[in-house]
C-alpha positions as CSV (number, residue, x, y, z in Angstrom):
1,X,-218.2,66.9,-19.1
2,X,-217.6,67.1,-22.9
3,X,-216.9,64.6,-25.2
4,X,-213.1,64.9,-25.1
5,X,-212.7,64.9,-22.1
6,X,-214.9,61.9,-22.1
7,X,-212.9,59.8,-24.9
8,X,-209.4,60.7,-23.0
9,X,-210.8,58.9,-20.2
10,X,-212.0,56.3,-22.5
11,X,-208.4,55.5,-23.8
12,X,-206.6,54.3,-21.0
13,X,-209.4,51.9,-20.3
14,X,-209.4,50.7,-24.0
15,X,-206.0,50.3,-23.7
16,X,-205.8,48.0,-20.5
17,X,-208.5,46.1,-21.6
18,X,-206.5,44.9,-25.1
19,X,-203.5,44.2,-22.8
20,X,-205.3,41.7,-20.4
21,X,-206.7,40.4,-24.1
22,X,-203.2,39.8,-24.7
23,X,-202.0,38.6,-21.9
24,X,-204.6,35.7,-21.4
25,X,-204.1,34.9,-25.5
26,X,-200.3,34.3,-24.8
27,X,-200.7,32.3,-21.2
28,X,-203.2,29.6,-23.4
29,X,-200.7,29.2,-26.3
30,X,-197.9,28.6,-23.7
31,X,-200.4,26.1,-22.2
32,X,-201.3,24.5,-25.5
33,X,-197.6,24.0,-27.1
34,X,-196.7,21.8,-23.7
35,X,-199.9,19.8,-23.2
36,X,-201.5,19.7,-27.0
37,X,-204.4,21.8,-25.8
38,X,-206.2,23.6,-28.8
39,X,-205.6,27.2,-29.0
40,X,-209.4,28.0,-28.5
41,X,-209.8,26.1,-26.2
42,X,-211.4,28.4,-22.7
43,X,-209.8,28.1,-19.8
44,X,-212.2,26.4,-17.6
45,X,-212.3,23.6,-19.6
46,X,-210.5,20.7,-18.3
47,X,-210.3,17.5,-20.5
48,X,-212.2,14.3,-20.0
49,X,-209.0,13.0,-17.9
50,X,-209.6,15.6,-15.2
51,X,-206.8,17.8,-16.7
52,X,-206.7,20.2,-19.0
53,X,-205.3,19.9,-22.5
54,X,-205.6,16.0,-22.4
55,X,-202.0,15.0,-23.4
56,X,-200.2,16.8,-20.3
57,X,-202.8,14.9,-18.1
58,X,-202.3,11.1,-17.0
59,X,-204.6,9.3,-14.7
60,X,-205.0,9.9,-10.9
61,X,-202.1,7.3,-9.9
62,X,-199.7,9.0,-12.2
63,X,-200.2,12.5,-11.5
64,X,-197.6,14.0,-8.8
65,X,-199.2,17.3,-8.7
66,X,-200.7,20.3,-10.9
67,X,-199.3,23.2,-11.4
68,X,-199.1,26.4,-13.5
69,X,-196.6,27.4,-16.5
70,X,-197.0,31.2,-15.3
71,X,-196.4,30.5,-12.0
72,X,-194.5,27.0,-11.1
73,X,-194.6,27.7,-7.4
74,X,-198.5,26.4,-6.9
75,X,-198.9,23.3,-6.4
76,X,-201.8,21.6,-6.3
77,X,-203.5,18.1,-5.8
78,X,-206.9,18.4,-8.4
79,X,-207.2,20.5,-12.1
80,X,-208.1,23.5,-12.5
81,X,-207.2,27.0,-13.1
82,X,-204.3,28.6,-11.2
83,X,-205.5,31.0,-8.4
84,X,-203.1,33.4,-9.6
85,X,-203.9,34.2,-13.0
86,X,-206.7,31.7,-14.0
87,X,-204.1,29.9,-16.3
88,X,-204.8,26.2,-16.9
89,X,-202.8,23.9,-14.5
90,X,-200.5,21.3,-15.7
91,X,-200.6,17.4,-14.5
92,X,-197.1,16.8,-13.6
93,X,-196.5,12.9,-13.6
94,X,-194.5,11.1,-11.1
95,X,-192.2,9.5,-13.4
96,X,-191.2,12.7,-15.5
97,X,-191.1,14.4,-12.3
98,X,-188.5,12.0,-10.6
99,X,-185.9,12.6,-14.1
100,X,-186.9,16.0,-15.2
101,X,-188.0,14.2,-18.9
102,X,-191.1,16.2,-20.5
103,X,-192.5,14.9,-23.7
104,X,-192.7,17.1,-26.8
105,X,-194.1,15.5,-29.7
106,X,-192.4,15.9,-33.3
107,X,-195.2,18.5,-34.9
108,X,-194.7,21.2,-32.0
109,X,-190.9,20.8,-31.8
110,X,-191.2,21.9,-35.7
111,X,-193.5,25.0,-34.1
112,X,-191.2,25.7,-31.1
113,X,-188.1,25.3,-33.5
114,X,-186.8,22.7,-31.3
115,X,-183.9,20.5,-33.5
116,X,-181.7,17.9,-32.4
117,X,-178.1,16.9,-32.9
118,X,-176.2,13.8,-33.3
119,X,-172.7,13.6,-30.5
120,X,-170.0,12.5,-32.9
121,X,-166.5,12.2,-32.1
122,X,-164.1,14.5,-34.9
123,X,-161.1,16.8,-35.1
124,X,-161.8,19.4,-32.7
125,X,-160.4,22.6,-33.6
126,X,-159.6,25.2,-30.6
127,X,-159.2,29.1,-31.2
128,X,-157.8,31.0,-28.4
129,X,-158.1,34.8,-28.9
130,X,-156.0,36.6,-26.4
131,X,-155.6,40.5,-26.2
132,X,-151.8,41.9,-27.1
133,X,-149.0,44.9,-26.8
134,X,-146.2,45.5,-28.7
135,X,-143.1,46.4,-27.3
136,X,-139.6,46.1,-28.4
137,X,-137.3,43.3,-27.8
138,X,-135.8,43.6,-24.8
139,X,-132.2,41.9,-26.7
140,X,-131.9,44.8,-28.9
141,X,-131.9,47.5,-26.4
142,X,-128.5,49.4,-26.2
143,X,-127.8,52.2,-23.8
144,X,-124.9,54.9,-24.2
145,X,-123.4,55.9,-20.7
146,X,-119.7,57.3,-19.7
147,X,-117.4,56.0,-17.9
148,X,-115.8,59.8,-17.3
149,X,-117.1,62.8,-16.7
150,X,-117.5,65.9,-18.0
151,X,-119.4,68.5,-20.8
152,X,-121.3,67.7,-23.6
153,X,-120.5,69.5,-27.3
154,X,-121.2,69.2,-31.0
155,X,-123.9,67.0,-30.0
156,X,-125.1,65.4,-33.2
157,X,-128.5,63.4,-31.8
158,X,-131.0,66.1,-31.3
159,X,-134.4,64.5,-30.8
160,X,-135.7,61.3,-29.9
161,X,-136.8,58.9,-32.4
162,X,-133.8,59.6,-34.8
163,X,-132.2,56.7,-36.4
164,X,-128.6,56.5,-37.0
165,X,-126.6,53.7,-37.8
166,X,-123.8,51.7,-35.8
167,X,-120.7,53.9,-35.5
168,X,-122.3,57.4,-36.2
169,X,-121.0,60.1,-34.1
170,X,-123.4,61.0,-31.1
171,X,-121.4,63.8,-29.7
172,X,-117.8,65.0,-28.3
173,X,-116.6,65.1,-24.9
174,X,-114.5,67.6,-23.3
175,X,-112.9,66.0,-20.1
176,X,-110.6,67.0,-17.9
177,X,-109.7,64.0,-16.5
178,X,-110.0,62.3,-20.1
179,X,-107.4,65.1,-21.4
180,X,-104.8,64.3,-18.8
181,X,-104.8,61.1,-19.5
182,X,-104.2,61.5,-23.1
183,X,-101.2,63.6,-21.6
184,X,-100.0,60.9,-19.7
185,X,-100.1,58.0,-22.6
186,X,-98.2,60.6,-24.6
187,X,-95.6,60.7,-22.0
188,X,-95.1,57.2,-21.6
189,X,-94.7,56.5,-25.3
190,X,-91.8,59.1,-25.5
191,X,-90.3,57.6,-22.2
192,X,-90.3,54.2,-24.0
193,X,-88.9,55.4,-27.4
194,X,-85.9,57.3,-25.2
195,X,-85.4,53.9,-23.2
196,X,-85.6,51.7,-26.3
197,X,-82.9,54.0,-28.2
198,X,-80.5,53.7,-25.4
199,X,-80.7,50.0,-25.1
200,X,-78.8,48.8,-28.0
201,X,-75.0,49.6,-26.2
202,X,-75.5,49.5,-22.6
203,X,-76.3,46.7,-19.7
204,X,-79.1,45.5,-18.4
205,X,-80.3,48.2,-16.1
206,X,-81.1,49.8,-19.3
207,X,-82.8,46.9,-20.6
208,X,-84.8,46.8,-17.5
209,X,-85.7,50.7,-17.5
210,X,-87.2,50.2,-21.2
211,X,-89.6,47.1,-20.2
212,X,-90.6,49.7,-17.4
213,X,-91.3,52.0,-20.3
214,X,-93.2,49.8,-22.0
215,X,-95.6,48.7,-19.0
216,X,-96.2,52.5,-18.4
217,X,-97.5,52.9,-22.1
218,X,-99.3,49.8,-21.9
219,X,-101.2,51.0,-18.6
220,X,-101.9,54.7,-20.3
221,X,-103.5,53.1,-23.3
222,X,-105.4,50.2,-21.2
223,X,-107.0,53.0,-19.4
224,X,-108.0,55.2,-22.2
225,X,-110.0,52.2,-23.9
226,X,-111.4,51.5,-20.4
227,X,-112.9,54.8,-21.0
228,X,-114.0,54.4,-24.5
229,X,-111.1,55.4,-27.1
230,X,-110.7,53.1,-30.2
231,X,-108.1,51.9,-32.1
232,X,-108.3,54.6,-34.4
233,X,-108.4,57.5,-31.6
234,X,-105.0,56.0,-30.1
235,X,-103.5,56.2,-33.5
236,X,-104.3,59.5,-34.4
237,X,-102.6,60.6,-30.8
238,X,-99.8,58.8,-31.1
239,X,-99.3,60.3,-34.7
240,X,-99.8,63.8,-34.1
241,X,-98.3,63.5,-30.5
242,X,-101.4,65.8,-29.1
243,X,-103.7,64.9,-26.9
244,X,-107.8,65.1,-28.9
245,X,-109.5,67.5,-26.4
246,X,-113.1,67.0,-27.4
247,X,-113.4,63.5,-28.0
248,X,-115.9,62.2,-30.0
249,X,-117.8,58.9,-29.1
250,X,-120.0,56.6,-31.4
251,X,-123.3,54.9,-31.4
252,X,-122.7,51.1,-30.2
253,X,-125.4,49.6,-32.1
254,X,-127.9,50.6,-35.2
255,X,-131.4,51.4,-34.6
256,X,-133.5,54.5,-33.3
257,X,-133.2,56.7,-30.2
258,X,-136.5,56.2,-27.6
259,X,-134.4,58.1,-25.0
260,X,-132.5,61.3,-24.9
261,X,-131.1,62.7,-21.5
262,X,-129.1,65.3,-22.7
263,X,-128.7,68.4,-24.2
264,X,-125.5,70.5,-26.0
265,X,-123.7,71.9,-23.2
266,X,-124.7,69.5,-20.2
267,X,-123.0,68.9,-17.6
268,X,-122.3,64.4,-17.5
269,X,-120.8,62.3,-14.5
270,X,-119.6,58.7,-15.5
271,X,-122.4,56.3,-15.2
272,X,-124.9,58.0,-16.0
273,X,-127.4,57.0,-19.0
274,X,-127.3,59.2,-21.9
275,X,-128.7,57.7,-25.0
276,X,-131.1,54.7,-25.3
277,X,-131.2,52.5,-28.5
278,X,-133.4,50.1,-29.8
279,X,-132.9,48.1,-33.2
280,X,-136.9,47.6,-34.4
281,X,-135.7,45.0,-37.0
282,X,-137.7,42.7,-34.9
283,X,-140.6,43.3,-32.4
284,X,-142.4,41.7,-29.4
285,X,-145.8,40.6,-29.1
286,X,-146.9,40.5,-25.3
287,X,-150.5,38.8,-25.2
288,X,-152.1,38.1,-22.5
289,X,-154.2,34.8,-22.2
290,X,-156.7,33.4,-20.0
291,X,-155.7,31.0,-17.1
292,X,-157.4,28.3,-18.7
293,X,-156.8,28.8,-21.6
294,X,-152.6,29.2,-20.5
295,X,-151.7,25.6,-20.1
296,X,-152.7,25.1,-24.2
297,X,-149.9,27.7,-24.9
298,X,-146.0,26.5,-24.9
299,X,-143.3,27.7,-26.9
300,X,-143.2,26.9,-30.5
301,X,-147.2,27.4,-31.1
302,X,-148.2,29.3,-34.2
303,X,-150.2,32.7,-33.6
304,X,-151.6,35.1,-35.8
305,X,-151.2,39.0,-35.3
306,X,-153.6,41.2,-36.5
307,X,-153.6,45.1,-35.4
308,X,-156.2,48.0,-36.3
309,X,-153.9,50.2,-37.6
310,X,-153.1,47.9,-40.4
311,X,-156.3,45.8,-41.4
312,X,-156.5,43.1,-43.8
313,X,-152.4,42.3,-43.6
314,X,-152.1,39.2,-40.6
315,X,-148.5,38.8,-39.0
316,X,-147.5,35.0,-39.0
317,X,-145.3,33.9,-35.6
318,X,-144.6,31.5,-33.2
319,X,-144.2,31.8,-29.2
320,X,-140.9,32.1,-27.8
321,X,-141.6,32.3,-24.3
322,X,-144.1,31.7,-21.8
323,X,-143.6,33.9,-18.9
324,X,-143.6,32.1,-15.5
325,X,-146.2,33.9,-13.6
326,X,-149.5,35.3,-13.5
327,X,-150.9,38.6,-13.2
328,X,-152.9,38.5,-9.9
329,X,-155.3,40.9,-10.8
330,X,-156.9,39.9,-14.5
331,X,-156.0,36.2,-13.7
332,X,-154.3,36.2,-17.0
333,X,-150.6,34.5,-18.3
334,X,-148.3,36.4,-20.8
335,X,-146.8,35.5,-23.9
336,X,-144.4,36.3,-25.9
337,X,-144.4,36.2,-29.8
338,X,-141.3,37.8,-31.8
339,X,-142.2,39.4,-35.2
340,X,-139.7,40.5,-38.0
341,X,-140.1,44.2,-38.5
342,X,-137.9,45.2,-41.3
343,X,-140.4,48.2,-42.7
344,X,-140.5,49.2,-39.1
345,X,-144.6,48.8,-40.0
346,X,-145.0,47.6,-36.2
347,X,-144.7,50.4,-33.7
348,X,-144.0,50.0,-29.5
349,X,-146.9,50.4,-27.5
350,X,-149.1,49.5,-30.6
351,X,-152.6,47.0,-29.7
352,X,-153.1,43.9,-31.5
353,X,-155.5,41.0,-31.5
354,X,-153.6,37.7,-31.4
355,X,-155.2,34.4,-31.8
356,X,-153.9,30.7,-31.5
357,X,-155.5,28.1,-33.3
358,X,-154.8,24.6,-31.9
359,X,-156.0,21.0,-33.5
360,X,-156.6,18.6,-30.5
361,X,-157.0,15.4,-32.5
362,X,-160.2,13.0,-32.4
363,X,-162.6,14.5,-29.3
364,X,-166.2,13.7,-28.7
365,X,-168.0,17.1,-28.9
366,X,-171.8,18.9,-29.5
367,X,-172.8,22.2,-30.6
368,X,-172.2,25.4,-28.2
369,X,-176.0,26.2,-28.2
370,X,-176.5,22.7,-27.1
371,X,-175.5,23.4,-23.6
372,X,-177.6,24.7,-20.6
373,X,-175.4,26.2,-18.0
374,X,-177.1,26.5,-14.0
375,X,-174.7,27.5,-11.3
376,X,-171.9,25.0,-11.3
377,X,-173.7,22.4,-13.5
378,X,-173.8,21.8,-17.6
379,X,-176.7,20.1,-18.7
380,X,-177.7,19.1,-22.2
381,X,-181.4,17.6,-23.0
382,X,-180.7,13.7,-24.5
383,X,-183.4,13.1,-27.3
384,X,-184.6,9.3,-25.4
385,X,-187.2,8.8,-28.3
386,X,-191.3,8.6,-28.3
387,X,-191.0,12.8,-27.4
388,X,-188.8,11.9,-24.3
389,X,-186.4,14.9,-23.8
390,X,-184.3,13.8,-20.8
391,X,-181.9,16.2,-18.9
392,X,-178.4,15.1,-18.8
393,X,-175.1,16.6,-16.4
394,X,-172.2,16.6,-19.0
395,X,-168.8,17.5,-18.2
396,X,-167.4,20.1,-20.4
397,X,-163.8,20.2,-21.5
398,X,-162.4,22.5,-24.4
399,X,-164.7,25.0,-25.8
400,X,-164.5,26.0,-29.4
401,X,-165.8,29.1,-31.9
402,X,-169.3,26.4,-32.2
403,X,-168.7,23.6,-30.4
404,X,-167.6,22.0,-27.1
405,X,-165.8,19.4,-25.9
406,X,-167.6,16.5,-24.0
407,X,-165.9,14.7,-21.6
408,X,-168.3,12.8,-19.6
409,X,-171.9,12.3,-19.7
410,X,-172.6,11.2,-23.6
411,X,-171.2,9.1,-25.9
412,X,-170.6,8.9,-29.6
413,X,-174.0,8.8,-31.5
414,X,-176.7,10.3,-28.7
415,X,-178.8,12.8,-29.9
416,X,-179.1,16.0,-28.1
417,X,-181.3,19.5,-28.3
418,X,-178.9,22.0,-30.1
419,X,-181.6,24.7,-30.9
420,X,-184.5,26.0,-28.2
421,X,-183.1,24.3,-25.1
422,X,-184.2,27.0,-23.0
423,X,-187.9,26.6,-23.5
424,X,-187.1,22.8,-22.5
425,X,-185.4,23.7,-19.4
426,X,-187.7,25.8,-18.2
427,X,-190.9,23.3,-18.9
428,X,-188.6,20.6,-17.3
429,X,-188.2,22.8,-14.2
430,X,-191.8,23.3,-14.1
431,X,-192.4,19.2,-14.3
432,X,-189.7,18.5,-11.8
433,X,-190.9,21.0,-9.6
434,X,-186.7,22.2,-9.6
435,X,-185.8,18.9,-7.7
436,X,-183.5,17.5,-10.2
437,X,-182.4,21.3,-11.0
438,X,-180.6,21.5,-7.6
439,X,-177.3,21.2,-7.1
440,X,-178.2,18.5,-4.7
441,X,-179.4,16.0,-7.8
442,X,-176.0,16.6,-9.8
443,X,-174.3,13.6,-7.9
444,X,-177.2,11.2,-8.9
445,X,-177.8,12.7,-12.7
446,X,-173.9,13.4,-14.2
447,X,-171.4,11.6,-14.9
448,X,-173.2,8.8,-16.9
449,X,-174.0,8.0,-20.3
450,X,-177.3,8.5,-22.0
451,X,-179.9,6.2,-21.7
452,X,-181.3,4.7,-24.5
């Protein structure tokens, strides 16, 4: 074999022998920052207690079990090593066991970076961020339909999105049935001039044939504004005693065109939709909140609009309606914000990032980081004093960008763990042996205050 070949089998053996190195380094310092063993201290050496690492030891009476930090599921009733990986076992008193408390003295909480916080009761500020859409305001929509039928010409709107002003001609209409009605109104009105000319010398069959006249002109002209002629198109008939044959109708309302059914020529039945308007002087905001979150939401609450497409420039509103449902699928409740729009700056169908910040007065809280969330329960460690770190069940109420409400299980002025509570929960697991981490120990752990 040559010497190549014999260093490339060398390697991997190098190799695996610095990672068991390794390994067995990092098991003892785990060992030695719980039980105050030294750090070159071998692992067969058990202190004069009968336990290694002295402080994690307590005598015979004490002593529940031993176990290992690597692997909490051995237990056993004498020190030693673990049979598993030769790890030092840890004395697990009975007391400690019974709460869950371990006992971290002040120098290795500085070396874990373990710190504590005090439970005070302040203003507790709530920020609700909620997920938006805009879409226009369902009050300023206005839709342009006939009431007549017939062919579209000198149409005047010729693409969607145009905006035109209230009273701008859309197009003319050449009807049919619109033109003989013209006709008709012309009639009457020339029926009830004849009627009223003759009505000054004769009796009152003459008088009664000119308030006929009248009724019919009334009747002509009621039904040509039924069908959408103005003041101004009546006048101009009766002036120039001709019917208008292509008739042109006006926009009802000022804004822009987001629908456009027609073309010049088309063919239109009465009813159906032609045009739709929308005035964008003012905008909706639909945002979407959490179900918990929804109940903190009612009309009248400030919110802040922010959008991507313009970054750095907020929109300031309030909620004007909180829709009455849910949406079954994302478990979320909409909202509805209306924002003043007069540079048309906000567009439909636009995304925006809408948050609601809420002041809830005087609540007792703690840092976010101080809580330890397992299945259903909340947990925080209560500093008891002497190194005693104690597991507590809390009852959580509002949760806030750092900190969280407390409503049960602490009061004003406990101290609890706010930084490296998960290497406390998982020594306490290992002391306990997980019986107060089951959910059968909540009923007997939360609901109380700290001891002292």
């Amino acid at each position: 074999m040559t010497a190549a070949a014999r260093r490339g089998q060398a390697v991997p053996a190098v190799l695996a022998a610095a990672a068991m190195v390794v390994a067995l380094v990092y098991r003892h310092a785990l060992t030695a920052w719980f039980t105050g063993a030294p750090m070159h201290a071998t692992a067969a050496a058990p202190s004069a207690a009968g336990a290694p690492g002295g402080r994690g030891a307590g005598s015979a009476g004490d002593t529940a079990y031993y176990t290992c930090a690597m692997h909490p599921q051995v237990h056993l009733d004498r020190a030693g090593q673990c049979p598993i990986c030769s790890m030092p076992l840890v004395a697990v008193l009975r007391g400690d066991q019974a709460a869950g408390l371990i006992r971290v003295d002040e120098h290795r909480r500085s070396e874990l970076g373990i710190r504590t916080t005090v439970v005070v009761s302040a203003p507790f500020e709530l920020t609700i961020r909620a997920a938006g859409r805009l879409v226009v305001d369902e009050t300023r929509l206005h839709d342009v339909a006939l009431k007549v039928g017939g062919y579209i010409s000198q149409l005047r709107v010729s693409a969607t999105g145009q905006r035109i002003a209230k009273g701008d001609v859309l197009f003319a209409l050449y009807s049919p049935e619109l033109y003989a009605a013209e006709q008709d109104y012309l009639i009457a009105r020339q029926r009830g001039a004849l009627s009223a000319g003759t009505a000054g010398g004769a009796g009152g069959a003459v008088h009664s044939e000119a308030a006929h006249g009248d009724a019919l002109v009334q009747a002509a002209e009621t039904r040509l504004r039924l069908w959408g002629f103005g003041d101004d198109q009546l006048r101009a008939i009766a002036d120039t005693g001709q019917p208008i044959e292509r008739v042109p109708f006006r926009s009802p309302a000022a804004g822009v065109v987001i629908d456009k059914a027609v073309v010049e020529g088309d063919a239109v039945t009465a009813g159906q939709r032609l045009f739709r308007i929308a005035d964008l002087d003012q905008i909706w905001v639909e945002a979407d909140v959490h179900e918990a979150d929804l109940a903190r939401i009612a009309r009248g609450t400030a919110a802040t609009v922010a959008l991507s497409y313009l970054p750095g420039k907020p929109f300031e509103g309030v909620v004007a309606f909180v829709y009455p449902y849910l949406d079954p699928a994302s478990r979320t409740g909409r909202v509805r914000i209306a924002l003043a729009n007069p540079q048309h700056e906000l567009k439909p169908d636009m995304f925006a990032a809408v948050t609601f910040q809420l002041s809830l007065g005087e609540r007792l809280q703690i840092p976010s980081s101080a809580v330890v969330y397992t299945g259903p329960r909340r947990l925080v460690f209560v500093d008891l004093g002497d190194g005693r770190l104690r597991p507590q069940d809390v009852t959580i109420g509002a949760r806030g960008a750092d900190a969280v409400e407390v409503v049960a299980g602490l009061r004003a002025g406990d101290r609890v763990v706010s930084s490296g509570n998960f290497l406390i929960a998982a020594e306490s697991r290992i002391r306990s042996a997980g019986s107060f981490w089951t959910e059968g120990a909540a009923g007997d752990q939360g609901g109380g205050s700290a001891d002292r």
